[in-house]
C-alpha positions as CSV (number, residue, x, y, z in Angstrom):
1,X,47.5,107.5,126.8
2,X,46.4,104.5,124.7
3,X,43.5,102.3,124.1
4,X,42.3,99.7,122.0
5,X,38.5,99.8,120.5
6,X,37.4,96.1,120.1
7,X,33.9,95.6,118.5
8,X,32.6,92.7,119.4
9,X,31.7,90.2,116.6
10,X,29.1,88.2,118.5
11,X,27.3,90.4,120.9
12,X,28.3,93.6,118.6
13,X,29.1,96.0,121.3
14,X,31.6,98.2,121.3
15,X,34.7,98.0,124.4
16,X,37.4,99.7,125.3
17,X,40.4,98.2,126.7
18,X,44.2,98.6,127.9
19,X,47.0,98.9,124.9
20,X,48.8,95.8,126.4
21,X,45.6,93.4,126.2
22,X,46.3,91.1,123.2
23,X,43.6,90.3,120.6
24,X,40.7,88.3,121.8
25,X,39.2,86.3,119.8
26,X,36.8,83.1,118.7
27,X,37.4,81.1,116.1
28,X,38.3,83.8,113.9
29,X,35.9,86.5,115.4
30,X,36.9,89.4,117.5
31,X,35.2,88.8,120.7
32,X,35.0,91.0,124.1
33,X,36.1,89.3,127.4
34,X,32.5,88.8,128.1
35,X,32.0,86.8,125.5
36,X,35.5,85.3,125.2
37,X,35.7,84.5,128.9
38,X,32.2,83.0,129.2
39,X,32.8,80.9,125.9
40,X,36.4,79.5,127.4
41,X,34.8,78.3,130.4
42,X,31.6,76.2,128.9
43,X,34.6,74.9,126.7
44,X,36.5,73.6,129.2
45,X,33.9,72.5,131.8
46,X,30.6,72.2,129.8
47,X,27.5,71.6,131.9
48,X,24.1,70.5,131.1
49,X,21.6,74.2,130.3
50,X,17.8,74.7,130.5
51,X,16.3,77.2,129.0
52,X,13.0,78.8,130.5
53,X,11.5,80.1,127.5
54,X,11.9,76.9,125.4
55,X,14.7,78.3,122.9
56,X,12.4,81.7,121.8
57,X,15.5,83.9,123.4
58,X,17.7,82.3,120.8
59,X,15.8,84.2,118.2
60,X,16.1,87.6,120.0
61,X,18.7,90.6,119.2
62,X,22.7,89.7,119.5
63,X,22.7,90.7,123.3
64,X,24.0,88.6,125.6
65,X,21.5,90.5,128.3
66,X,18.3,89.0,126.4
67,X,19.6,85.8,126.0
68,X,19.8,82.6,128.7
69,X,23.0,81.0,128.9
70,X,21.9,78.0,126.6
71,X,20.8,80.7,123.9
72,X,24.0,82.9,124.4
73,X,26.1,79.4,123.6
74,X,23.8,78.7,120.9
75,X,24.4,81.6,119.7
76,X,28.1,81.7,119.8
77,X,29.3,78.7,118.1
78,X,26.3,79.4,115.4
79,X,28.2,82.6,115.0
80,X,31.9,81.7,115.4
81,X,33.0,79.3,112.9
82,X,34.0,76.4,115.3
83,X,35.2,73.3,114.0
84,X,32.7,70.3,113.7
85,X,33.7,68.4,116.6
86,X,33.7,70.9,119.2
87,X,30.0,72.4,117.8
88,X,28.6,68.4,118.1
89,X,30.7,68.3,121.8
90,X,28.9,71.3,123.1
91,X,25.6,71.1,121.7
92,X,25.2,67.6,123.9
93,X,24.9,70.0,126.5
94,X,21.4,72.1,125.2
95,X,18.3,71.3,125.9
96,X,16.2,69.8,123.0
97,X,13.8,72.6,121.9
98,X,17.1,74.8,121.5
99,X,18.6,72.3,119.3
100,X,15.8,72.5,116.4
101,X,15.9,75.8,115.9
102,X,20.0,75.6,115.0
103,X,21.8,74.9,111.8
104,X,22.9,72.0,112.6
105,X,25.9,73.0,111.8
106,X,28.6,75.5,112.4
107,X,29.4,78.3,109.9
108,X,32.4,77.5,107.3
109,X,35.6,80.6,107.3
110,X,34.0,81.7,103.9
111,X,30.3,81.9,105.4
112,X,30.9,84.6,107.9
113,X,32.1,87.9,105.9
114,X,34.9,90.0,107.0
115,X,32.0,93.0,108.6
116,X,30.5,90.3,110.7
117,X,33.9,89.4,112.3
118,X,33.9,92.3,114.4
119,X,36.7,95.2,114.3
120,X,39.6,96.6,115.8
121,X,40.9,100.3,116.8
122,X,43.6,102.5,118.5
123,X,42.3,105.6,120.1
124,X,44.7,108.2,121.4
125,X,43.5,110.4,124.6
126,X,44.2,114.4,123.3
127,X,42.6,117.6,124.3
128,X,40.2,115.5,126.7
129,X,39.2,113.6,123.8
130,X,39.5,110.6,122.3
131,X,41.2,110.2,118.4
132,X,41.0,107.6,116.8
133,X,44.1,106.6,114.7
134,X,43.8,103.0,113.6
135,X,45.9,102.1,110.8
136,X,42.9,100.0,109.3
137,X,45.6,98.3,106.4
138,X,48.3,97.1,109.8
139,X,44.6,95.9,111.6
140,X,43.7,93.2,108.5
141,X,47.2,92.1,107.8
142,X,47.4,91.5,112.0
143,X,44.4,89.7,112.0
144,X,45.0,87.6,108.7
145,X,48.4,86.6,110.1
146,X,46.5,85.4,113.7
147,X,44.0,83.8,111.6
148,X,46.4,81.6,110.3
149,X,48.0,80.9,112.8
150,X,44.8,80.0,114.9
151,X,43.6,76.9,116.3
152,X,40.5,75.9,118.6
153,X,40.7,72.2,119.9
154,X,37.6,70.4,121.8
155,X,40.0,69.6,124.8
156,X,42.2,72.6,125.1
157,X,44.2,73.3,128.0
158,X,43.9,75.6,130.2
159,X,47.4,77.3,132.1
160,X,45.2,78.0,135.6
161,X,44.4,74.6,135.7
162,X,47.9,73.5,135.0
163,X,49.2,75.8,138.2
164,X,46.6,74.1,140.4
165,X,48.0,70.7,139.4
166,X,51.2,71.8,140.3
167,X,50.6,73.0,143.6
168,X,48.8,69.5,144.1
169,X,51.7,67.6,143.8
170,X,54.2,69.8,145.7
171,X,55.6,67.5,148.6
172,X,55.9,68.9,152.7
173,X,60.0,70.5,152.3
174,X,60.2,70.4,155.7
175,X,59.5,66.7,156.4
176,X,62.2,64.7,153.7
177,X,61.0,61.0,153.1
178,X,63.9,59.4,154.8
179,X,63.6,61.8,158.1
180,X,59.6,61.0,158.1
181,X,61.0,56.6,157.9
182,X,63.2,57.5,160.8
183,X,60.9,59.3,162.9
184,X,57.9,56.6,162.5
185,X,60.5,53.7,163.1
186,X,61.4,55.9,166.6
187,X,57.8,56.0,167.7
188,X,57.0,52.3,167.3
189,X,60.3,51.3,168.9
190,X,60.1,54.2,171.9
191,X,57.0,54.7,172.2
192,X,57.6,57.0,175.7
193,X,60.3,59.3,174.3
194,X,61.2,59.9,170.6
195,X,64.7,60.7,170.6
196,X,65.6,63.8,167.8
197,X,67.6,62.3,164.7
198,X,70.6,64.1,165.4
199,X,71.1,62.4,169.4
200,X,70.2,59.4,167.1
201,X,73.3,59.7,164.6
202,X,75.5,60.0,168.2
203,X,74.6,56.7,169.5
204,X,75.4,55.3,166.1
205,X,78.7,57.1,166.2
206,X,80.1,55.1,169.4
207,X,82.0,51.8,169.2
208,X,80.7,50.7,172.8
209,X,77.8,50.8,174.9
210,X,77.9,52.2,178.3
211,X,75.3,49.6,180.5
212,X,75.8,52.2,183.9
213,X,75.3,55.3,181.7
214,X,72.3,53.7,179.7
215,X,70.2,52.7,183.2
216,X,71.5,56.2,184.7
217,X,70.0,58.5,181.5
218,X,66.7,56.4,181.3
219,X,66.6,56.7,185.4
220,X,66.5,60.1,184.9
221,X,64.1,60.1,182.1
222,X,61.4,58.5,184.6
223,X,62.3,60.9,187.3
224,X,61.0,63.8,184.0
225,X,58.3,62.1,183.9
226,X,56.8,62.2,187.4
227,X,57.6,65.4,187.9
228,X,55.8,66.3,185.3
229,X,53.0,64.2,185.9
230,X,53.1,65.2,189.8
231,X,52.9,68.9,188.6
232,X,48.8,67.9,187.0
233,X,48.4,65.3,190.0
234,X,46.4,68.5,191.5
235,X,44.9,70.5,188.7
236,X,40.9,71.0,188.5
237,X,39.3,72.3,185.3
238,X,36.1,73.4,186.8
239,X,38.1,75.4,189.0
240,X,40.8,76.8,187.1
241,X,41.4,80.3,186.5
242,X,41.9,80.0,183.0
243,X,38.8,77.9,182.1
244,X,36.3,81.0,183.7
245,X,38.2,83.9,181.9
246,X,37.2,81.9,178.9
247,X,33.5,81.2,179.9
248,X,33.4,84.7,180.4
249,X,34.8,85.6,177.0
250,X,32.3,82.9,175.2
251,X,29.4,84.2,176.8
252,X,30.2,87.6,175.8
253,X,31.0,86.5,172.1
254,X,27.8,84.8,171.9
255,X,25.2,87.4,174.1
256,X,22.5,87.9,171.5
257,X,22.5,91.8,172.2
258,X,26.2,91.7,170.4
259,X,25.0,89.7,167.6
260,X,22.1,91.5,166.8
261,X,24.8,94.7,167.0
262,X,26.7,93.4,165.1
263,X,24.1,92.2,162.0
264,X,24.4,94.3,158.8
265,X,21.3,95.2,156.6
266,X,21.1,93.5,153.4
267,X,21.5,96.2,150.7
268,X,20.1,93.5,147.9
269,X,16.7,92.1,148.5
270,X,15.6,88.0,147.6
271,X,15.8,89.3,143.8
272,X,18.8,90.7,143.7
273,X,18.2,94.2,143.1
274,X,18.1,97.1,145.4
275,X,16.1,97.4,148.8
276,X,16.3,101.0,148.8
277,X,15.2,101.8,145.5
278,X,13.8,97.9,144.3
279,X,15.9,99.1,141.1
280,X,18.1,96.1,139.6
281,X,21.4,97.5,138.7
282,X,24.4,96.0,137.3
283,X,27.4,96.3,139.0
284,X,28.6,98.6,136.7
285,X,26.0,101.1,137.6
286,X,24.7,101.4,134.3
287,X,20.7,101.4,133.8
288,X,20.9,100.1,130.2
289,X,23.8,97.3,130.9
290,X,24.0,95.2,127.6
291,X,26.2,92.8,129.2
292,X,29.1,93.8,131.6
293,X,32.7,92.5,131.1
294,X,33.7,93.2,134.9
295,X,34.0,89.9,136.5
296,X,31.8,89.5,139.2
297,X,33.2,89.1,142.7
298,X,31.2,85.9,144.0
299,X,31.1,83.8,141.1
300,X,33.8,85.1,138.8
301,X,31.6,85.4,136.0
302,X,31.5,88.0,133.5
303,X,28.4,87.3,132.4
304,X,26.3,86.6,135.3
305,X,22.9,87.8,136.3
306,X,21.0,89.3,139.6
307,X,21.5,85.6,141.0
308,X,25.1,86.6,142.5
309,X,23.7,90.0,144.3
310,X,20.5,88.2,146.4
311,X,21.2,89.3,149.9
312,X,24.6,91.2,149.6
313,X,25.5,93.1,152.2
314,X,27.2,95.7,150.1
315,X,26.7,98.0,147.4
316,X,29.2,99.9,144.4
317,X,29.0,103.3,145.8
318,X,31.2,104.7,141.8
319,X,32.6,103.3,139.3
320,X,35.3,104.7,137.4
321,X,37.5,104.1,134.5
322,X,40.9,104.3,134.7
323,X,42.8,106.9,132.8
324,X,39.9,109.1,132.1
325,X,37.5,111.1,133.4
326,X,34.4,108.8,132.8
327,X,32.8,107.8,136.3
328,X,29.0,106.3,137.6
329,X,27.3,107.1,140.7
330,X,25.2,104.7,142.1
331,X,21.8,106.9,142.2
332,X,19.8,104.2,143.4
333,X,20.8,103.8,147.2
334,X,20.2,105.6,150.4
335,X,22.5,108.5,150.7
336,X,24.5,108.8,154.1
C-alpha cells in the first residue's frame, strides 16, 4: 500500500493522498486540494469579497483557517507566482483596504526558492508503519519537467463545464424534426383526431380515394366519440369514490400530529456548531482543523466554514481513512 506525501506550499500543511492522484499544483507551487480546488474556482467564476477585519487576517500565519476568503486569495497569488494579467484580473475582485497592504505585484519564478515551493513524498505502509522512500533526485527532475511544461491562463477552461454544455445542446431522440413538422401539421389540419404517421404513409400509398369508405370510417369515428363522451355524461366529482379515498389520504398526510412525528431535531444550532455539546467541529472531527480538504456536502467547498452546518439535521458519527487504521470519533454528541 502506497501513498503520496504533498506539502503544501501555500498553506504549508502536510497531506496525504492516493498513489494515482497526479501532482497538484499552482503556478509552479505544490498545493493541496484545499488550496488547489478553492484557487480553481475564484479563477474561473471570481466574485466580489469583503473582508470583516479590514485586510489585518492577511497578515496572520499561512493558514487557511485564520484567514477570510479575500485574505486566503490574497494570499495565494502573492505566494504563487501567477502571471501579471491574471494577479490584476483577480485582485478587481478585493476589497480596497486588502489591496494596500499587497505587493502590487505577483512574485517572479526566481523570487520564490525551491523550499518555499512545497515538497513531494512516497510513503510505503510496512509493519503498521509508514516508510518513507521518496527518491528525492526522480521528485525535482518530475517537477522541473512539469514546470516547464506549465501554463496558467486568465480564462482557462474548465472540462465540467464543457460536459454541462454538452448535455445542453443534446436534442429529444425520440421526437426527430421532420416527425415533430408532421405531427403539428396533423393537429392544425385535424384538429379532432391526429392520425399516427404510419396510417398517414397508407393514405399516401393509394392511387384512389374511396368517397363511401371515407364517410363510413369518419361515421364511425363520431359514433367513438359519443360513446365516450356518454360514458362522463353521468360522472360527479364530489361524489366519486375516488375523489374521497384521496381526501382521506391528504388529510392524513397533512394531520399536524404526523408532521410534528415526523420533525427531526436539528443536531447544529443557528452557529453552526453542535447543540449537544455547543462545540464547533469540522467535519472531519478534528478539534485543531487547519483547513479540511474533504469537500463539503452542501456547498462543495473544500474550504468552507460553520456557515454550511447551521441547522443540519445530521451529524459525522467517524471518520476513517481508507487503507489504514487511522479513525475519529465524534466525542462531542449525545451518545445513543
Amino acid at each position: 500500500m502506497k501513498r503520496i506525501r504533498v506539502e503544501c506550499g501555500v498553506c504549508k500543511a502536510t497531506r496525504f493522498y492516493s498513489i494515482h492522484r497526479g501532482i497538484t499544483r499552482i503556478a509552479g507551487v505544490v498545493a493541496c486540494e484545499a488550496c488547489r480546488q478553492f484557487y480553481q474556482r475564484f479563477k474561473k467564476q471570481p466574485w466580489i469579497l469583503n473582508c470583516n477585519k479590514g485586510g489585518r487576517c492577511f497578515g496572520l500565519d499561512e493558514t487557511p483557517k485564520n484567514k477570510c476568503k479575500a485574505c486566503w486569495v490574497a494570499h495565494i497569488i502573492c505566494r504563487c507566482p501567477v502571471p501579471i494579467s491574471l494577479y490584476n484580473h483577480l485582485v478587481g475582485y478585493l476589497p480596497t483596504d486588502l489591496k494596500s497592504k499587497m505587493a502590487g505585484r505577483p512574485p517572479t519564478v526566481d523570487e520564490v526558492p525551491e523550499k518555499e515551493r512545497g515538497g513531494l513524498g512516497l510513503e510505503v505502509y510496512k509493519d503498521n508503519d509508514w516508510v518513507d522512500v521518496t527518491d528525492k533526485e526522480e521528485v525535482e527532475s518530475l517537477l522541473r519537467n512539469e514546470e516547464e511544461n506549465e501554463t496558467d491562463e486568465a480564462n482557462e477552461p474548465d472540462l465540467d463545464m464543457e460536459f454541462e454544455a454538452e448535455e445542453e445542446v443534446v436534442d429529444d431522440p425520440g421526437l426527430p424534426e421532420q416527425a415533430a413538422l408532421d405531427v403539428s401539421t396533423t393537429l392544425n389540419l385535424e384538429p379532432k383526431i391526429s392520425q399516427p404517421q404510419k396510417k398517414r404513409g397508407k393514405k399516401k400509398s393509394k392511387t384512389f380515394a374511396n368517397s363511401d369508405g371515407q364517410s363510413l370510417a369518419s361515421a364511425v369515428e363520431e359514433m367513438q366519440i359519443n360513446s365516450q363522451l356518454k360514458f362522463m355524461e353521468n360522472f360527479n366529482p364530489k361524489t366519486s369514490e375516488r375523489v374521497r379515498r384521496k381526501k382521506k389520504k391528504v388529510q392524513y398526510f397533512t394531520s399536524t400530529a404526523r408532521t410534528k412525528a415526523q420533525n427531526q431535531q436539528y443536531c447544529h444550532g443557528s452557529d453552526g456548531s453542535i447543540v449537544y455539546s455547543g462545540k464547533d467541529l469540522c467535519d472531519c472531527l478534528q478539534s485543531l482543523c487547519p483547513g479540511c480538504h474533504y469537500p463539503c456536502p452542501k456547498c462543495g467547498s473544500a474550504k468552507c466554514g460553520n456557515e454550511c452546518r447551521i441547522h443540519r439535521k445530521w451529524y459525522y458519527e467517524k471518520v476513517e481513512v481508507e487503507g489504514t487504521k487511522l479513525t475519529w470519533t465524534n466525542e462531542f454528541v449525545k451518545k445513543k
